[in-house]
Wavefront OBJ file of the C-alpha trace (Angstrom):
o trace
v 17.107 -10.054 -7.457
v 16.998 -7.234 -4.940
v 14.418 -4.293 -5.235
v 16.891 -2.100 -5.641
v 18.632 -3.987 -8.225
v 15.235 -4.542 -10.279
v 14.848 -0.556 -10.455
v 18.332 -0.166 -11.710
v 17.903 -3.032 -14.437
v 17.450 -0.486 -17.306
v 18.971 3.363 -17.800
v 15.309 4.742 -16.719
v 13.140 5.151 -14.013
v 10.336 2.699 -12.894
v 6.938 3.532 -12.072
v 4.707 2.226 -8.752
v 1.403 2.747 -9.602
v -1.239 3.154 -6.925
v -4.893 4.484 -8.432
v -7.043 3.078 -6.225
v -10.477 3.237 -7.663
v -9.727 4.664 -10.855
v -9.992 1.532 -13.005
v -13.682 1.721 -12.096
v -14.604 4.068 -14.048
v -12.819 2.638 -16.827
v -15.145 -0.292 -16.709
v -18.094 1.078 -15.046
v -18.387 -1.733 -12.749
v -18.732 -0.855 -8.937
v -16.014 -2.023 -6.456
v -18.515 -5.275 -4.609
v -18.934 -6.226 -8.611
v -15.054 -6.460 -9.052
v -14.341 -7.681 -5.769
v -16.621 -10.464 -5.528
v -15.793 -11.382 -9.028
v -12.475 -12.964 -10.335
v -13.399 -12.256 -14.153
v -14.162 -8.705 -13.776
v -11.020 -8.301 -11.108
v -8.533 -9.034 -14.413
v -10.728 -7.062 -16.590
v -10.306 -4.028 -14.421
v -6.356 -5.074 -14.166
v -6.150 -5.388 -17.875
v -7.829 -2.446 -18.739
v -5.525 -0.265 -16.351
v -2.350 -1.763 -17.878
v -3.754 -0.917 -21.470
v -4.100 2.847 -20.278
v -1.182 3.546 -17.763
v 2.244 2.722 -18.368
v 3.547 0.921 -15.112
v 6.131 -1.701 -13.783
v 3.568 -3.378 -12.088
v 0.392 -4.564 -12.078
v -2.256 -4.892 -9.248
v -5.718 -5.503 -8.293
v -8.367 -3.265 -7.426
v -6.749 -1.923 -3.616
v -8.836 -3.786 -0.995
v -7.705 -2.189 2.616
v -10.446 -3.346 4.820
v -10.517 -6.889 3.283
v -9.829 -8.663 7.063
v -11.592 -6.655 8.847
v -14.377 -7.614 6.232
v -13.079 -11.730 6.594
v -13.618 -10.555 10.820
v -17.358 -10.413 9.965
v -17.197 -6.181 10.888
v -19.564 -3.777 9.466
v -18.574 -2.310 6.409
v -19.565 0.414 4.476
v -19.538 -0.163 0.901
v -19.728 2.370 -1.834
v -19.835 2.203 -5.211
v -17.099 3.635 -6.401
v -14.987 4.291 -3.859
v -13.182 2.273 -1.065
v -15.041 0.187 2.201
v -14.781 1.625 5.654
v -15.648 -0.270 8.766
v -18.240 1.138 10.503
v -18.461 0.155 13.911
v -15.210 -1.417 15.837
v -16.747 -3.956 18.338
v -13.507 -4.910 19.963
v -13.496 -3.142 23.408
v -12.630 -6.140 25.654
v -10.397 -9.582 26.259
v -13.803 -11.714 26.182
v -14.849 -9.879 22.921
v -11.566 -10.198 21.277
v -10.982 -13.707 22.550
v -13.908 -15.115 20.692
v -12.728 -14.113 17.413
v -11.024 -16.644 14.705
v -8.404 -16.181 12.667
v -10.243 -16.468 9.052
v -8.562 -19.158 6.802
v -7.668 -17.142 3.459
v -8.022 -20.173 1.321
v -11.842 -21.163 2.871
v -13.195 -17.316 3.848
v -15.352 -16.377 1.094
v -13.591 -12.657 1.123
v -10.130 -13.854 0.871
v -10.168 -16.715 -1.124
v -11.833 -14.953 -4.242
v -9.532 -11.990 -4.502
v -6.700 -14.234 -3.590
v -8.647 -16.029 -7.070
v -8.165 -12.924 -8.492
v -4.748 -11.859 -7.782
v -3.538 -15.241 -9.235
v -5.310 -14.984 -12.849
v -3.881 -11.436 -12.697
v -0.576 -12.669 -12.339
v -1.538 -15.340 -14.864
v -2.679 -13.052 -17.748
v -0.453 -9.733 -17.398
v 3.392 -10.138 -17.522
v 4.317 -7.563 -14.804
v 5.332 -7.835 -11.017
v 2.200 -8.002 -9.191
v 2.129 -5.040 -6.778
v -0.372 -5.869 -3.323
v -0.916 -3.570 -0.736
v -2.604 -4.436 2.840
v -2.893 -2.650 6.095
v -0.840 -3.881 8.566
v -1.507 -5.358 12.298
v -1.695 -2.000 14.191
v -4.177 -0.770 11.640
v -6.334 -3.770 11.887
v -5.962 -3.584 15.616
v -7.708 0.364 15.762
v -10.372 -1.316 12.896
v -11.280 -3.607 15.458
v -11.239 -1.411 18.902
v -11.439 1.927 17.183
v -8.847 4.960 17.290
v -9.909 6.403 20.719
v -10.103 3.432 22.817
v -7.196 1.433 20.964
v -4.942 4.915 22.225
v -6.647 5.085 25.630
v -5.592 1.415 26.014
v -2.171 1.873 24.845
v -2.024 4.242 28.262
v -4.383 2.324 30.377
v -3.980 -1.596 29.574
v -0.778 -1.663 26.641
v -0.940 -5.397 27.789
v -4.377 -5.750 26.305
v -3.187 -3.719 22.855
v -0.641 -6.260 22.945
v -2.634 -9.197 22.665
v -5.054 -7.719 20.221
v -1.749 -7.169 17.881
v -1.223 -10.494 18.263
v -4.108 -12.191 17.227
v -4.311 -9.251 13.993
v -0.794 -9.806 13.328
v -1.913 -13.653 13.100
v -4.759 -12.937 10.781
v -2.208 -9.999 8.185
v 0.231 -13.166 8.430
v -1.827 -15.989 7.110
v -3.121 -13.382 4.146
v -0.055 -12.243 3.346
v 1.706 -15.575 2.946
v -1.082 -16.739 0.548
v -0.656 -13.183 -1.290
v 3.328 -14.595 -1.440
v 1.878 -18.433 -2.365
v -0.332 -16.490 -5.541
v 2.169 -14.471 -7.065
v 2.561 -11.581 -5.425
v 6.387 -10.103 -5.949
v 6.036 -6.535 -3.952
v 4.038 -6.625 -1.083
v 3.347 -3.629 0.888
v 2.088 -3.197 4.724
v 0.338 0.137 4.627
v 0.242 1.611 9.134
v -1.302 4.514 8.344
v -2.632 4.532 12.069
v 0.945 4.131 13.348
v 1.564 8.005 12.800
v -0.045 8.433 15.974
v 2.625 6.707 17.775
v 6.196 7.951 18.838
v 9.331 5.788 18.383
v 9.210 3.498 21.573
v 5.500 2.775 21.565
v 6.172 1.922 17.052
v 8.730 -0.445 18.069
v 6.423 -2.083 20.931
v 3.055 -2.317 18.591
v 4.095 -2.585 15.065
v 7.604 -3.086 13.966
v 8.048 -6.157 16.527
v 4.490 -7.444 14.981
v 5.024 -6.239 11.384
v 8.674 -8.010 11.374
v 7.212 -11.400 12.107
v 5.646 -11.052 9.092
v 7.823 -9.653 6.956
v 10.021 -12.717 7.999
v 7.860 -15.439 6.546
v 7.736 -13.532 3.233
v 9.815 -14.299 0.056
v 8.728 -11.239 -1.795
v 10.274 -7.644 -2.004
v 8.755 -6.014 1.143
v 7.599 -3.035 1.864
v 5.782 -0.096 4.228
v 4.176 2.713 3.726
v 2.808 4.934 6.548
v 0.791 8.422 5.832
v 1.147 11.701 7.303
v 4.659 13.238 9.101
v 6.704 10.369 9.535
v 9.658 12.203 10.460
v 9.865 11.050 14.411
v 9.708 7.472 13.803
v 11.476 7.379 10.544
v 14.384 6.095 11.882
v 12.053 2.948 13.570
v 10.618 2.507 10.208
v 13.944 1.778 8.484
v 15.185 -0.169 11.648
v 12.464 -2.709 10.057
v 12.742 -5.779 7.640
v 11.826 -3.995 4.516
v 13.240 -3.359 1.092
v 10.855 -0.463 0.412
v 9.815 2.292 2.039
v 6.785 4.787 0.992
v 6.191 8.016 2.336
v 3.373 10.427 2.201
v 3.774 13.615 -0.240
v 3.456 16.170 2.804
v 7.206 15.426 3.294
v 9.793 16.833 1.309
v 11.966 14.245 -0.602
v 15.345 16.790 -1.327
v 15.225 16.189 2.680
v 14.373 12.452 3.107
v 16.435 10.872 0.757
v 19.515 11.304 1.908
v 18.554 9.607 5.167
v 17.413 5.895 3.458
v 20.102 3.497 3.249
v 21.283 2.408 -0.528
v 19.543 -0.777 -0.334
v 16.075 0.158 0.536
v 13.924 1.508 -1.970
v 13.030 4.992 -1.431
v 9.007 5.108 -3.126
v 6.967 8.279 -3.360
v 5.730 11.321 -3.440
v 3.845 13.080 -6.666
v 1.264 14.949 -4.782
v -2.327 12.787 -6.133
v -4.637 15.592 -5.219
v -3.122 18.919 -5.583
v -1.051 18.452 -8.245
v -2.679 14.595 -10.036
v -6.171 16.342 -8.929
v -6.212 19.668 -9.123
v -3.280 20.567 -12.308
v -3.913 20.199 -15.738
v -1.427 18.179 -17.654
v 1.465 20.677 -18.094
v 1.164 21.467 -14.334
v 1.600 17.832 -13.983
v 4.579 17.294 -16.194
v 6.285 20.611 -14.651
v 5.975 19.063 -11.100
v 6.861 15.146 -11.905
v 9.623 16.464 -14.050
v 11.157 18.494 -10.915
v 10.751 15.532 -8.541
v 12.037 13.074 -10.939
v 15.253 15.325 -11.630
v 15.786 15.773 -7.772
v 15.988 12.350 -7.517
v 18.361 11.280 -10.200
v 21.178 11.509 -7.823
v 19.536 8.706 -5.552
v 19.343 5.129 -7.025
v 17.156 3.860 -4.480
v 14.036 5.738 -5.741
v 11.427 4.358 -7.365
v 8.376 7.094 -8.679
v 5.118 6.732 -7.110
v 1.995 8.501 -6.165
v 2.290 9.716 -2.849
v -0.709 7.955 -1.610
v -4.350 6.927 -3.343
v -5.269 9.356 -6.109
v -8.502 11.029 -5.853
v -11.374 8.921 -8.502
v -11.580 11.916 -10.479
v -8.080 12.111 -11.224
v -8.175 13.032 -15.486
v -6.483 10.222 -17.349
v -4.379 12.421 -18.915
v -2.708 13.645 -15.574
v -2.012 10.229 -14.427
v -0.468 9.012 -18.025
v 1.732 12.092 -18.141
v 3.016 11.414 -14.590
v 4.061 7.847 -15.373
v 5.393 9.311 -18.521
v 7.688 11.233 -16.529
v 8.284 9.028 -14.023
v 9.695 6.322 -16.250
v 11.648 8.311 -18.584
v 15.031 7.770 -19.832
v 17.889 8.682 -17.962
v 19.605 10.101 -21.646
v 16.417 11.981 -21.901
v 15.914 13.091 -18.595
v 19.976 14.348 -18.509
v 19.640 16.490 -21.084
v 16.481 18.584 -20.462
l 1 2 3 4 5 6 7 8 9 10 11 12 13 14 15 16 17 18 19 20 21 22 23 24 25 26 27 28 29 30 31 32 33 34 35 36 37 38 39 40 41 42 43 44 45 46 47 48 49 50 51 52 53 54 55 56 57 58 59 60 61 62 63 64 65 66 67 68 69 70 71 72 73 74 75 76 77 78 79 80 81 82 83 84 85 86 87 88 89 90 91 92 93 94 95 96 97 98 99 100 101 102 103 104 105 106 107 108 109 110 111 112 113 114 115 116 117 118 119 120 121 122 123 124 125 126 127 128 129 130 131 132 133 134 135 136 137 138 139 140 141 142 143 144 145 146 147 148 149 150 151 152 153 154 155 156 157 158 159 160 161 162 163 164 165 166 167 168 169 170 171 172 173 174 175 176 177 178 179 180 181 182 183 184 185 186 187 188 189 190 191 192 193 194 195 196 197 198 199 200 201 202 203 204 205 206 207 208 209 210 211 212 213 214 215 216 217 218 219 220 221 222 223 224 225 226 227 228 229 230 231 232 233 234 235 236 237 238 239 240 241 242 243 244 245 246 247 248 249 250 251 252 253 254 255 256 257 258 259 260 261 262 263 264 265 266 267 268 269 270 271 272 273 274 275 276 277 278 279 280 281 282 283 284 285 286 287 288 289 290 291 292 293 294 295 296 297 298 299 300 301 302 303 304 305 306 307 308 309 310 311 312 313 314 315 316 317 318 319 320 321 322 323 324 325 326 327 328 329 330 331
């Protein structure tokens, strides 16, 4: 079944959820103790499909997790996401002597991929994974500034660090595929920097040799104004695309072909953050109604909600998101 066929299977909307660290606090475990721990990784999962109402299910959001399989620094809070901290990367003899981690002997990757599949195992939803892509990897490794410079100075050297990240997102991402995972998303976030010739030469050529070995629906999401490369965006493999809340949907939707999923864009900080629960319903409501006429779109978060985010703000949203279409019709 296609994406867009699965979102159309009942006369109401579907939900993406995307709380990043919010099941934390609904457990009180910190993010190493779930990460590093199958048992408590479906706990978490379980305990967030008890609260929310969804269409799919997912583990606790682990962006950095190659980076972290790369042996990099990392910066690990409690209850909030890892960072790398330093970006060692700044030359061919550095970047040649890396490996490309093996997801079902690293440490890292084999235990969430543990994870992921009792997930899968225990809750009877789509499993929903989300991992940065190539590009992103690539200014994790080098770092923003140099990674640009480069792109002016030596592109052939950005080229081959691509290749050897786009190696490592691969071999993940096809286990993700192997464990269960149905909807797998490739988040660029650091590809907003780029304009439309330089996407095509260091991400969608990269991310579409991955997308190519995957049997899953497919997706990418990319933060910020997307506008000048949204064309290059769609011009990839993908069944979904998500786009940051800054952007107005009443404008974008009309641009996404019928057969890829349009995902997105309830504001998670000033209106999941900042509203109180009517605010909340008041603004879902409007975006949800806006986008009746489109059945390509699929409700979402715009991006990670903030940890803070009341219960009751993200419940009412999903609420809203997944209403009937009788329901929604006659309000």
């Amino acid at each position: 079944m296609r994406f867009v066929d699965y979102i159309n299977s009942e006369e109401r909307g579907f939900f993406l959820p995307d709380m990043g660290t919010n099941g934390l606090f609904l457990t009180g475990y910190s993010a190493y103790e779930v990460y590093t721990n199958p048992q408590k990784q479906v706990e978490v999962a379980k305990k967030m499909n008890e609260i929310f109402e969804s269409d799919f299910i997912y583990g606790l959001c682990d962006g950095v997790i190659c980076s972290e399989a790369l042996g990099l620094d990392i910066l690990k809070p409690d209850y909030d996401f890892p960072s790398v901290l330093k970006h060692p990367v700044k030359n061919r003899e550095i970047l040649r002597s890396m490996k490309v981690p093996d997801p079902y002997k690293n440490e890292r990757m084999s235990t969430n991929l543990e994870s992921l599949r009792l997930i899968k195992e225990n809750i009877d939803k789509h499993l929903y994974v989300s991992i940065q892509g190539p590009f992103t990897l690539a200014v994790q490794l080098a770092g923003a500034t140099d990674l640009l410079r480069n792109i002016i100075k030596d592109p052939e050297f950005v080229e081959e660090l691509v290749e050897f990240t786009t190696e490592v997102v691969l071999r993940y991402v096809k286990a993700l595929n192997e464990v269960g995972a149905q909807y797998i998303s490739i988040a660029e976030p650091s590809a907003v920097m780029l304009n439309g010739e330089r996407f095509d030469r260091f991400v969608k050529n990269y991310i579409n040799k991955i997308y190519d070995e995957l049997t899953c629906w497919k997706g990418l999401h990319i933060c910020g104004d997307t506008r000048k490369i949204l064309d290059n965006m769609l011009s990839c493999h993908i069944d979904a695309i998500s786009l940051d809340q800054i952007l107005d949907y009443n404008e974008i939707a009309p641009m996404i072909p019928e057969d890829i999923v349009l995902i997105g864009n309830i504001d998670p900080i000033e209106v999941l953050g900042y509203m109180n629960k009517e605010q909340v319903a008041e603004a879902s409501l409007k975006l949800v109604s806006d986008m009746r006429k489109y059945s390509n779109y699929l409700c979402a978060f715009g991006c990670n909600c903030l940890n803070d985010t009341p219960i009751e703000n993200l419940q009412t949203a999903m609420r809203i998101g997944r209403m009937s279409y009788e329901e929604l019709d006659n309000r």
